[in-house]
C-alpha positions in Angstrom: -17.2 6.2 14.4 -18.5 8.9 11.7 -16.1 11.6 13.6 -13.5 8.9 12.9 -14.2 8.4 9.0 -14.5 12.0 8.4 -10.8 12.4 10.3 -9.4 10.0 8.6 -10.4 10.4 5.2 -9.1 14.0 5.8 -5.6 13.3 6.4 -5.5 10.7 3.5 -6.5 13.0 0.9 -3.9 15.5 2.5 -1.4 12.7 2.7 -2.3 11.6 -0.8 -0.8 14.8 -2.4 3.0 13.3 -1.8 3.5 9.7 -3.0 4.2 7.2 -0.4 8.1 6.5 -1.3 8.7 10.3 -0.7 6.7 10.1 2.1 8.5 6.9 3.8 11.6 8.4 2.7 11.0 11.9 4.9 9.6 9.9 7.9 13.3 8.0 7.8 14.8 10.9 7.6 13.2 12.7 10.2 13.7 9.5 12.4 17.3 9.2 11.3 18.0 13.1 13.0 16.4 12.8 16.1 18.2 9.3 16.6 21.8 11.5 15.8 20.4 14.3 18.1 19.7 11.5 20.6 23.3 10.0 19.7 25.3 13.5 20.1 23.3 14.4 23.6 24.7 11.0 24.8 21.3 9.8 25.2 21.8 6.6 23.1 24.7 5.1 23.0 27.5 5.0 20.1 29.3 7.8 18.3 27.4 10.1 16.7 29.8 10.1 13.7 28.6 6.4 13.3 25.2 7.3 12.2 25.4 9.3 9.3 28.9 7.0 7.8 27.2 4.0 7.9 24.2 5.5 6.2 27.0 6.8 3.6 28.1 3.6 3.3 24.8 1.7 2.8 23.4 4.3 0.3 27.0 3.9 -2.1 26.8 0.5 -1.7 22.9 0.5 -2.3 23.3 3.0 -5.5 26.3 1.0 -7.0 24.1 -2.0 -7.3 21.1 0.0 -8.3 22.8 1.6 -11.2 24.4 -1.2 -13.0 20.9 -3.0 -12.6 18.7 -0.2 -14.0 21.7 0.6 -16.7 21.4 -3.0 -17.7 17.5 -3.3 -17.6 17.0 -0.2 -19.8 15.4 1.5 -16.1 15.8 4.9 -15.3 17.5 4.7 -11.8 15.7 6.8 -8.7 17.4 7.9 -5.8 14.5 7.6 -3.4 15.1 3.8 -3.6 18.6 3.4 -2.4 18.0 6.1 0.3 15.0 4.0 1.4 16.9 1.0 1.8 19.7 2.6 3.4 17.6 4.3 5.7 15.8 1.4 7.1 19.3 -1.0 7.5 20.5 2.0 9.2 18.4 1.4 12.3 18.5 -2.6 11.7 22.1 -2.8 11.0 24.4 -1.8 14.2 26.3 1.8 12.9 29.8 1.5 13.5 33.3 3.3 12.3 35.2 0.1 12.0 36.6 -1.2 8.8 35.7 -4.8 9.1 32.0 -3.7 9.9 31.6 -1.4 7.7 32.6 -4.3 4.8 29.7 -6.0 6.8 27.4 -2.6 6.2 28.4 -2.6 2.3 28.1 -5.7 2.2 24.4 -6.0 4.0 22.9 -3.0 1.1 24.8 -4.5 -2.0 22.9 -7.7 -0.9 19.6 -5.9 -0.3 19.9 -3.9 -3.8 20.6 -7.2 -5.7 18.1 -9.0 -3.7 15.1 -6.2 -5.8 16.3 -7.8 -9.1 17.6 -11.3 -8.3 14.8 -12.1 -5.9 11.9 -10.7 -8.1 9.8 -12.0 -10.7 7.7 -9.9 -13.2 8.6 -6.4 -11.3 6.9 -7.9 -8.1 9.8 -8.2 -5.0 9.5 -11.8 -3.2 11.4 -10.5 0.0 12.0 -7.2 1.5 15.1 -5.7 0.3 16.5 -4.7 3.7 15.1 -7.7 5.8 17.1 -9.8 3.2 20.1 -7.7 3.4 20.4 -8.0 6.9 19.8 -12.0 6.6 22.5 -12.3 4.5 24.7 -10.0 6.5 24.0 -12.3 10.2 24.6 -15.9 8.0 28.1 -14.5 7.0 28.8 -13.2 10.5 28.4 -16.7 12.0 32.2 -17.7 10.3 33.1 -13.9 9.7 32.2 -12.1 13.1 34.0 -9.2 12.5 31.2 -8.3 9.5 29.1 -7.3 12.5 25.2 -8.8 12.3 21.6 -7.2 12.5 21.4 -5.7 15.8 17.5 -3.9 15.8 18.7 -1.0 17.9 15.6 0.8 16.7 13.6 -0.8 19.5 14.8 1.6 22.2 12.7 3.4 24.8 14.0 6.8 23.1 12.8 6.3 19.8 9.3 4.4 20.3 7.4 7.4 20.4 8.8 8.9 16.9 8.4 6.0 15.3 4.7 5.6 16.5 4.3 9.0 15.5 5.9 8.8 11.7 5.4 5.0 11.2 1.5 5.9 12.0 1.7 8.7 9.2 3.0 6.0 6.8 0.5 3.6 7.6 -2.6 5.5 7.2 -0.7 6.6 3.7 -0.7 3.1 2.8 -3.7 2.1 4.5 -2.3 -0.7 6.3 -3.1 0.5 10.0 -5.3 -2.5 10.8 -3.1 -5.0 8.8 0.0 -3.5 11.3 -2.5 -3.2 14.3 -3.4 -7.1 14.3 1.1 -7.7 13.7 1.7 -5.7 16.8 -1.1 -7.7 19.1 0.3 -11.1 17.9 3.9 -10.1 18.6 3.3 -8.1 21.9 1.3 -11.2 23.3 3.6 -14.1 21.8 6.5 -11.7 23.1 4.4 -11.5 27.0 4.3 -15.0 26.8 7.7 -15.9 25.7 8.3 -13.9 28.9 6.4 -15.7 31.1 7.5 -18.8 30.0 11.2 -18.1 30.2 11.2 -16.0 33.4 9.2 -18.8 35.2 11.4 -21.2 34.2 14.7 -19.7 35.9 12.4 -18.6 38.7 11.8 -14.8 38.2 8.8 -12.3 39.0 7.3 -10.7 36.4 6.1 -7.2 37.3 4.4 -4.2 34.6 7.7 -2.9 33.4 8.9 -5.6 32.6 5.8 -6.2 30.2 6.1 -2.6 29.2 9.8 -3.2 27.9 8.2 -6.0 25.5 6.6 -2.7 23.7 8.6 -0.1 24.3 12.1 -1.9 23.9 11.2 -4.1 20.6 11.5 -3.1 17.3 8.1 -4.5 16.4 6.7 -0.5 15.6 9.7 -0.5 13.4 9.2 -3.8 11.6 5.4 -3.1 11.3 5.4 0.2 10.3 8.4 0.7 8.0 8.7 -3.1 6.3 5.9 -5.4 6.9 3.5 -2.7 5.2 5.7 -2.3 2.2 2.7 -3.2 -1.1 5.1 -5.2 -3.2 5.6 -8.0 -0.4 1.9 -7.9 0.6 -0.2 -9.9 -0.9 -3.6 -8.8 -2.6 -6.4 -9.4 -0.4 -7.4 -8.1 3.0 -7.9 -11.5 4.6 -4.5 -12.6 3.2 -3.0 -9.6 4.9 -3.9 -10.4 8.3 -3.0 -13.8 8.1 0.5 -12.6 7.2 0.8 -9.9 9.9 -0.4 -13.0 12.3 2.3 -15.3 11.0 5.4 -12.5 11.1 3.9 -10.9 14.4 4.2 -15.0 16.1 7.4 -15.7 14.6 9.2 -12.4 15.6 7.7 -12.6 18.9 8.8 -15.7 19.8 12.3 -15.9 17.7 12.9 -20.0 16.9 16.2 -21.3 16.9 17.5 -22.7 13.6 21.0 -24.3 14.1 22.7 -21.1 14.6 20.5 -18.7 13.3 17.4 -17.0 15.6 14.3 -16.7 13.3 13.1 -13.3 14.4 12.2 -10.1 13.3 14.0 -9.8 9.5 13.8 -13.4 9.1 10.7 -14.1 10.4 9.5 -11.2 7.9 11.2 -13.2 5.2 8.7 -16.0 5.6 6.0 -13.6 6.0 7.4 -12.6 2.3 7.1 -16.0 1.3 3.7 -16.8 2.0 2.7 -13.4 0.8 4.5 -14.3 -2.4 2.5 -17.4 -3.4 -1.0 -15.7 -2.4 0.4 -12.5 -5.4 2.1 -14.6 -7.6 0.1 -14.3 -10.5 -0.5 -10.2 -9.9 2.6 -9.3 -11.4 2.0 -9.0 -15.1 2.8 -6.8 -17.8 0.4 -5.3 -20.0 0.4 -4.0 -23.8 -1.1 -1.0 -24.5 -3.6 -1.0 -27.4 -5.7 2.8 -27.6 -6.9 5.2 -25.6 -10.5 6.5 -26.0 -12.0 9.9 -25.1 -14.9 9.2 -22.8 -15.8 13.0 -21.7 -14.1 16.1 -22.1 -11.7 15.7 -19.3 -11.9 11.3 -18.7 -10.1 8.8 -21.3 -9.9 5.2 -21.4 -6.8 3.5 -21.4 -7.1 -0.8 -23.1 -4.2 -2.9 -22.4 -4.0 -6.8 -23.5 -2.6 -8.5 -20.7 0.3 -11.3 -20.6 0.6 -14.8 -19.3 -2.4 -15.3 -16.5 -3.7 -12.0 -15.5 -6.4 -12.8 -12.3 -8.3 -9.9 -10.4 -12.0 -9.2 -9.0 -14.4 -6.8 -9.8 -13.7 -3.3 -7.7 -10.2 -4.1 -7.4 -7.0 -2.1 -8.5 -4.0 -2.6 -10.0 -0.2 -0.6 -9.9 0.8 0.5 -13.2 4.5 1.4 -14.0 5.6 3.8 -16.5 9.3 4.5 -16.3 10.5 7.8 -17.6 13.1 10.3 -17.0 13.0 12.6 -14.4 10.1 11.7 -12.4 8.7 14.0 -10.2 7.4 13.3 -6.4 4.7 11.1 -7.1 7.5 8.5 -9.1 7.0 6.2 -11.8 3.9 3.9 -10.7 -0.1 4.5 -9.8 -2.8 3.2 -8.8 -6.0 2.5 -11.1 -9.0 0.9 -10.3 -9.6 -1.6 -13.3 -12.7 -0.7 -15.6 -13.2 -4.1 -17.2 -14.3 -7.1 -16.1 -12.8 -10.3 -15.2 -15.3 -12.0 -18.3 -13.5 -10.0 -20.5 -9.4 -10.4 -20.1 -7.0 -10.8 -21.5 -8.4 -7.1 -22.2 -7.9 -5.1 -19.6 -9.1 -1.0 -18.9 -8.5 1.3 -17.0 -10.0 5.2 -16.8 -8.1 8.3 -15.7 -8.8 11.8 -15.6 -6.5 14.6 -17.8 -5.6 18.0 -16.4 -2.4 17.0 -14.2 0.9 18.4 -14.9 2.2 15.3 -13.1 5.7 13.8 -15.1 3.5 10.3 -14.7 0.5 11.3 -16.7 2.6 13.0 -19.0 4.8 10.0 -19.8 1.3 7.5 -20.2 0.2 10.4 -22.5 3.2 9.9 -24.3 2.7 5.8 -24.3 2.4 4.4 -27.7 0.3 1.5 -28.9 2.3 -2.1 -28.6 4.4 -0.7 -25.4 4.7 -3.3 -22.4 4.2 -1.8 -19.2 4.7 -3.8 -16.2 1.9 -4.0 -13.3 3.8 -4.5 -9.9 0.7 -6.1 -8.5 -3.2 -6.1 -8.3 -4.9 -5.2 -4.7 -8.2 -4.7 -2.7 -11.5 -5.6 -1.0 -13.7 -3.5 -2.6 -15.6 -6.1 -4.7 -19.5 -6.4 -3.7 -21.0 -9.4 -1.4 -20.7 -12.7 -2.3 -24.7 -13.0 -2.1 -26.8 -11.7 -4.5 -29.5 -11.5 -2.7 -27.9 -8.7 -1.0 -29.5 -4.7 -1.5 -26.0 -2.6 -3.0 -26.1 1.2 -2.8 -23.3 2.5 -5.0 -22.2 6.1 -4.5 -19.0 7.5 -7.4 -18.2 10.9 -7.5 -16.2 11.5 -10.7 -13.8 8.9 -11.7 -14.7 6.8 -9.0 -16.9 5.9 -10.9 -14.4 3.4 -12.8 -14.5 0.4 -9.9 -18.1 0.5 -10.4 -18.1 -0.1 -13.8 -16.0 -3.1 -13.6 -18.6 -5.1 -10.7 -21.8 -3.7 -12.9 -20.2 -5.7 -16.5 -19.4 -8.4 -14.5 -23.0 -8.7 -13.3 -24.5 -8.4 -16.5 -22.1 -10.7 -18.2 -22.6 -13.5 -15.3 -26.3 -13.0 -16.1 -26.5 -11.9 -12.0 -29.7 -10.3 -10.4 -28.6 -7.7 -7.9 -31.0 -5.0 -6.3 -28.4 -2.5 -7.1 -28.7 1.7 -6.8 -26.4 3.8 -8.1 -25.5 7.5 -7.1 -23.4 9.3 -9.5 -22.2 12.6 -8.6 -19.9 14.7 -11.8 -19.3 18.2 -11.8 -21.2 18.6 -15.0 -23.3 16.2 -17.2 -21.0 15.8 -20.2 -18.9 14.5 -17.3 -20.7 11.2 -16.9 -18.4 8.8 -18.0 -19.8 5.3 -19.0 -23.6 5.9 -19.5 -23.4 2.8 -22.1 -22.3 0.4 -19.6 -24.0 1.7 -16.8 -27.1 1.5 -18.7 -26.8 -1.9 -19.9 -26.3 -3.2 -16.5 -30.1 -1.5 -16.3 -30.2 -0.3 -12.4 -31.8 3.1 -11.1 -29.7 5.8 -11.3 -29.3 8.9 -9.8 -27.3 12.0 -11.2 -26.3 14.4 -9.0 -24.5 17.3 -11.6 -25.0 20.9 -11.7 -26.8 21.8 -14.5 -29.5 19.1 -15.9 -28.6 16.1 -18.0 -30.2 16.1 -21.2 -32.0 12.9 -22.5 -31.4 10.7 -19.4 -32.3 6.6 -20.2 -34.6 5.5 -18.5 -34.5 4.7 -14.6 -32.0 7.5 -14.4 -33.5 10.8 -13.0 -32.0 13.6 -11.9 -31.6 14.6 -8.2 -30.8 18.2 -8.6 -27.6 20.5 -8.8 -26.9 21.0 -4.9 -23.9 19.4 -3.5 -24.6 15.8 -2.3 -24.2 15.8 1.4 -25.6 13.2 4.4 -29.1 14.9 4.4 -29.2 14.5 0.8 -27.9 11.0 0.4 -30.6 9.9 2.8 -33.4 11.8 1.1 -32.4 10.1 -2.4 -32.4 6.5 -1.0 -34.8 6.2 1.2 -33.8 2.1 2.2 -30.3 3.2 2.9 -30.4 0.9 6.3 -31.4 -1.9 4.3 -28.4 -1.8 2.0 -24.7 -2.3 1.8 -23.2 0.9 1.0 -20.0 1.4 -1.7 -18.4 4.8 -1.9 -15.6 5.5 -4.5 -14.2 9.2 -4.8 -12.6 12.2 -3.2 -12.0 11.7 0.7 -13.3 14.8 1.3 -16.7 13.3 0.0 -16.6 10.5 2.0 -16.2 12.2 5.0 -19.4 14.8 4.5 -21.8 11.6 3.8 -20.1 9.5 6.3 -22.9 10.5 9.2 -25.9 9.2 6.3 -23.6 6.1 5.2 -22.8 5.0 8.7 -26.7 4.1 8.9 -26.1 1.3 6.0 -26.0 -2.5 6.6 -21.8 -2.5 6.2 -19.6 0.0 4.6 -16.9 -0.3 2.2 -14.7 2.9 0.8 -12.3 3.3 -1.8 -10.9 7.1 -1.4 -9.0 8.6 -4.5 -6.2 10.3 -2.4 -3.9 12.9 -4.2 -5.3 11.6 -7.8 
């Protein structure tokens, strides 16, 4: 298990360096040429020339709609989007070089890009863009047959293993590997028995390739990977998650007949999107920005006032938009843990550290006062135990720090009595953001820095200048068995105490990949 978090935490801060649209985009792409390389060796069937004019089709058609939306919404437009789109109702859509279907194919991505601004409220999507589009597309087929329908051709032998492979890279982006993990079991064992059922009924055998086609020759990997995972149609919490992986992966194992209409796969996503939709509903807010403070030489604090009913839990994040022009890799929205407390909205912090070059800090920088910026969402289980009773070890390195804060105000303004220890690890000790609040919250403290804090409060002591690592972290707290253990910061950090925290009661981590 501690080989495992120290792996894992390695390839998300790798991963973490390209934001997940460019990343979903290049793992579509890749999948999109080894599907035409398949196609032109006459491995899978169809013309090759299919593939990459029905992608030219979606993509226009996508980008038309985009355009005249963002133009008319004041947005600046992004490319990534459309080709995201396109790219996934490429593989859902059946590719085709006839005029009539290829209407069907323009038609299916106008009705997907439309779908991100008609079927949205407060920047937060209520369906899947391309799950929609393809809905659309199989209702009109049913008097227009001609317009073609989905057809799911993804979920081919050929192509399982790539999109393992790339849709497993974009999960453990996103983070969603056990959320995707629990969809496939559902749908793999509804599908087995769906099986069963119908085979026994007309009086079949069922032998191990035949249950090996449910996997291999579905396009659950597909719909798990590439659309169920997507964050704006997922709701907030963990728990929520899984019970919307459970409900897609039974209904698109086991499609339902509704008159004409079989509710699997994009449709039975749809309802997932539903019930997703009224778990976030209130997530989606915007925010005015009111000042930014200087907390240390490199960390400022951001205060918003927030609109209309703005909920979240102490530890958790939110996804801040800041459109601008020419945005670079990592796009026009991030992810910040939030600073304040839930006792205190409708103010609402945040914390970030200066020094990136990226277009996105340089358009907040640029952010003035009484500017509405649109959060797409608010997400996460890192909040503390619901008893507090319960002994909390809190490791931050540098701004992780800033989910901390948030749980420790909330305590003290609750009036709460937590046996609570706190490791804070900065690079230097004017870097030790939020001594006020940490102090108020009055729990023992220990600063790991590498020169010597002057004038620590007291119950704060200093634990030396070394680097922190497992042997450390268990010399420092000495009950580290007894207590839950919280660890917000680099990945790389994570994985080096992992073997010292994998001795804690339970363990909860909130990595800051490619911040």
């Amino acid at each position: 298990m501690t080989f495992l978090t120290v792996a894992r935490n390695r390839v998300v801060g790798a991963l973490g360096r390209v934001s997940m649209y460019r990343l979903v985009l290049m793992a579509l792409a890749v999948l999109a040429v080894i599907a035409f390389v398949l196609t032109l060796a006459g491995a899978l069937a169809g013309d090759p020339l299919a593939l990459p004019v029905t992608l030219a089709v979606l993509v226009a058609a996508i980008a038309l709609v985009d355009v005249v939306a963002q133009r008319l919404l004041g947005r600046a437009w992004r490319i990534e989007s459309a080709l995201i789109t396109g790219l996934i109702l490429l593989f859902v859509l059946r590719p085709t070089l006839n005029p009539p279907g290829l209407a069907g194919i323009a038609i299916a991505g106008a009705l997907a890009s439309a779908s991100k601004y008609a079927l949205a409220r407060r920047g937060r999507h209520i369906f899947n863009p391309a799950a929609a589009g393809a809905t659309a597309l199989t209702v009109l087929s049913i008097p227009f047959p001609d317009l073609g329908a989905s057809a799911w051709w993804v979920g081919t032998p050929l192509l399982a293993l790539p999109v393992l492979v790339l849709g497993g890279i974009v999960l453990v982006r996103t983070e969603k590997v056990r959320v995707v993990a629990l969809f496939l079991l559902v749908a793999v064992a509804v599908a087995v028995l769906r099986t069963f059922v119908q085979y026994g009924q007309a009086g079949i055998p069922v032998d191990a390739q035949t249950i090996g086609q449910v996997l291999w020759s579905s396009p659950f990997l597909f719909l798990g990977a590439f659309m169920l995972s997507e964050p704006l149609t997922l709701p907030p919490r963990r728990s929520q998650q899984y019970l919307v992986a459970a409900l897609v992966g039974a209904l698109a194992g086991w499609p339902i007949l509704v008159g004409d209409i079989s509710l699997g796969q994009e449709r039975a996503l749809l309802v997932g999107n539903l019930l997703a939709f009224v778990f976030a509903w209130r997530a989606a807010v915007r925010l005015t920005f009111v000042e930014r403070r200087a907390l240390t030489p490199s960390v400022r604090e951001l205060v918003f006032r927030a609109h209309r009913g703005f909920r979240f839990r102490p530890g958790q994040y939110l996804e801040l938009e800041v459109p601008h022009r020419r945005p670079d890799a990592r796009g026009t929205r991030r992810e910040f843990s939030i600073v304040s407390a839930p006792a205190e909205l409708p103010e609402v912090r945040i914390a970030l550290r200066e020094g990136s070059q990226s277009s996105y800090k340089q358009a907040l920088a640029r952010v003035e006062p009484g500017r509405s910026l649109p959060v797409t969402g608010v997400w996460g289980d890192f909040v503390l135990p619901a008893r507090t009773d319960a002994k909390i070890l809190l490791v931050a390195a540098g701004i992780g720090v800033t989910p901390f804060v948030s749980q420790l105000r909330q305590v003290r303004l609750a009036g709460e009595q937590r046996d609570i220890v706190l490791v804070y690890v900065a690079s230097t000790s004017e870097e030790l953001a939020f001594r006020d609040d940490i102090v108020a919250a009055g729990i023992p403290v220990l600063v790991v820095t590498r020169d010597e804090p002057r004038g620590l409060p007291s119950g704060w002591r200093w634990a030396g200048g070394a680097r922190l690592d497992a042997a450390g972290l268990t010399d420092l707290v000495p009950d580290l068995t007894e207590r839950h253990a919280y660890i917000s910061g680099p990945p790389r950090l994570i994985g080096e105490l992992a073997p010292a925290l994998a001795r804690a009661r339970s363990l909860t981590t909130d990595a800051f990949a490619g911040y």
